[in-house]
N, C-alpha and C positions, 0 to 999 in steps of 0.2 A: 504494500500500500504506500501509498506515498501522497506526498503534498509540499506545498511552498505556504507562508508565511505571509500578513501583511498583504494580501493580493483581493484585488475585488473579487468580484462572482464570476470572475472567469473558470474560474477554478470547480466552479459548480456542476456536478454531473459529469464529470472527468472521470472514469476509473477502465482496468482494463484487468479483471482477475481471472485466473485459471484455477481449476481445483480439481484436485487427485485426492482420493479418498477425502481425509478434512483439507483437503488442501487450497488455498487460494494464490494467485499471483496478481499483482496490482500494479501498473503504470500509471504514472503520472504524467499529465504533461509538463512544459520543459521549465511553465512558469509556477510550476509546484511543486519544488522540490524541498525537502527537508535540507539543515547545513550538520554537517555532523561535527563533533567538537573531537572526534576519534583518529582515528591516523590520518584522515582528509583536512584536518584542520578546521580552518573556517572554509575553506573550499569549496565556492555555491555549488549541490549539487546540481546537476541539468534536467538529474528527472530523480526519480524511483520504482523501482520495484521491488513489491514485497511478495518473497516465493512461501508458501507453505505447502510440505510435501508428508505424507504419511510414508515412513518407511513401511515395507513390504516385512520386512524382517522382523524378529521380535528381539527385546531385550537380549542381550548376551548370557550364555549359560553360567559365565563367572559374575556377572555383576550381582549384588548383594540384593533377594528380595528385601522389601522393605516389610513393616510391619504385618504379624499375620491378618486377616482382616477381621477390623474388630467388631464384636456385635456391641457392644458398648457404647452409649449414646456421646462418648464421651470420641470427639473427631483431631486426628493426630494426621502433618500433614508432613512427609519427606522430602528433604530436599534430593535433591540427584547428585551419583557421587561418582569417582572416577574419572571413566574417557566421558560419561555422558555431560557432565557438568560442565568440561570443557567447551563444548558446544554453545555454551550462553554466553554471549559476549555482546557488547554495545548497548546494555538496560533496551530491548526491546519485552517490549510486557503482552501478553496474552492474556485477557480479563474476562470472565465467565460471570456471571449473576452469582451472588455467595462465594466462590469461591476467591473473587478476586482474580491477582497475575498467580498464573500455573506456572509462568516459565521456569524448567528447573525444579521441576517437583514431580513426586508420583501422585497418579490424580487416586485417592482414599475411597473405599466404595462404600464408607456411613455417610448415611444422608440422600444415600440414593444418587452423590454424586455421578460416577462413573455413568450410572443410568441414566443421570437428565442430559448428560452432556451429548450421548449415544441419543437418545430417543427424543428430549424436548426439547435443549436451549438450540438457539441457531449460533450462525456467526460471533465468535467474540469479539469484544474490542480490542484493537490493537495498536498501542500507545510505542513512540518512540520522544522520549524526553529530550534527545539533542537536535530532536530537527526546530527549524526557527518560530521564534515564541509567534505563536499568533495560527499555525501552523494546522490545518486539521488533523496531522496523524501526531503531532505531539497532543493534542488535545482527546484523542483516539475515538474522532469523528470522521474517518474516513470517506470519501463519496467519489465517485467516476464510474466509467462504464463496466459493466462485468461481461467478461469472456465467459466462465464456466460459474455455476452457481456453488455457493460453499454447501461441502458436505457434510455431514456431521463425522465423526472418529468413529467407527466400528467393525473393533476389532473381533477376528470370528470366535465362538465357545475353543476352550480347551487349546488356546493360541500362546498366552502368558505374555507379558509385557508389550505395546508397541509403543516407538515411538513416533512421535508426533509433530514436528518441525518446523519454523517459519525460521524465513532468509530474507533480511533487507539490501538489494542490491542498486548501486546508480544507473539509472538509466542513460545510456550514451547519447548524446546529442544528435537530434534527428531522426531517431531509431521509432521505427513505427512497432510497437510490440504488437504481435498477433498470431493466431494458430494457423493451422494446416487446415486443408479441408479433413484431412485423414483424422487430425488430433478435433477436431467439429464433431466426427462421429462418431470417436473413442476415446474416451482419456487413457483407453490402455496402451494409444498408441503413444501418448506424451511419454517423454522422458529426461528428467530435471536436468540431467548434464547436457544431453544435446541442445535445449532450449536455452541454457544458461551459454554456451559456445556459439550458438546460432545467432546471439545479440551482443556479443563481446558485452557481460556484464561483468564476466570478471570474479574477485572474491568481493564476499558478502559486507556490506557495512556496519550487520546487523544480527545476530541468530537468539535463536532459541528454541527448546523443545518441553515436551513434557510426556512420561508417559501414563499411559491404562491400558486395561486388559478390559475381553468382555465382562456386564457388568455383576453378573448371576458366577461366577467363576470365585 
């Protein structure tokens, strides 16, 4: 997702997202772009996009489960630890109703979390605090045109952990982001690396993940 700061209503009804399982991708156009205060400096960006992709794969077999799940009214929430934790970089936040930012956390199945996330809530919000004050995705009111509609995470019975991912990358100047006819009639034919080399975007400005498993498991 992305956006510029300070900007009239131009910037209104801009967006351009892809989605693969919970996945979304979002461009910006060139006059809404976030400034990151991270390795770009203050360095206008020219655009954005924000990839979120559902790995295919599940949790790693050494990584530590977290808590057993608790019937306990009493809601206990992990952070992510290891290689996975490495993955959050740049305070990009993913925001759920109740739960708050998951970035970085395993999503807890009291509360019927894991469930509403699968079955009810829609799209989260998605905040990036170093884009320019004024900014709709620091505000994490994102808006522009959608590619593919956001999906919800769900993961299949008896799968164990997936993870869940978003990636804030600059959109290069002039770059018209859009799909294939092929990826129009399948998300299965999208594929995050080809798409991410097909617009020279580069490495990320931004990441985050979180995981869950189904939510009866």
């Amino acid at each position: 997702m992305n956006r510029d700061g300070g900007m009239d209503g131009k910037c209104e009804g801009i967006r351009e997202t892809i989605s693969v399982a919970t996945s979304n991708i979002q461009a910006l156009p060139r006059s809404c772009s976030p400034i990151p205060r991270t390795w770009w400096g203050r360095m206008k960006l020219l655009g954005a996009v924000l990839l979120a992709a559902s790995l295919l794969g599940t949790a790693s077999s050494g990584e530590q489960h977290p808590w057993p799940d608790e019937p306990s009214q009493t809601c206990f929430f992990q952070m992510l630890s290891s290689v996975d934790s490495e993955f959050c970089r740049g305070d990009l936040e993913i925001i759920y109703p109740e739960l708050g930012d998951v970035g970085c956390t395993y999503i807890p199945k009291c509360h019927r979390y894991r469930q509403r996330i699968s079955r009810e809530w829609g799209s989260p919000r998605v905040r990036y605090p170093w884009a320019e004050k004024g900014a709709d995705l620091r505000n994490g009111d994102v808006k522009g045109h959608v590619l593919t509609e956001y999906v919800r995470p769900t993961p299949p019975p008896r799968s164990g952990y997936h993870r869940y991912q978003l990636r804030l990358y600059e959109q290069p100047a002039h770059a018209d982001i859009a799909l294939s006819p092929e990826e129009r009639v399948s998300l299965g034919a999208w594929a995050m690396e080809s798409f991410v080399e097909q617009f020279r975007l580069g490495s990320p400005v931004a990441s985050t993940q979180f995981l869950t498993k189904y939510y009866e498991d």
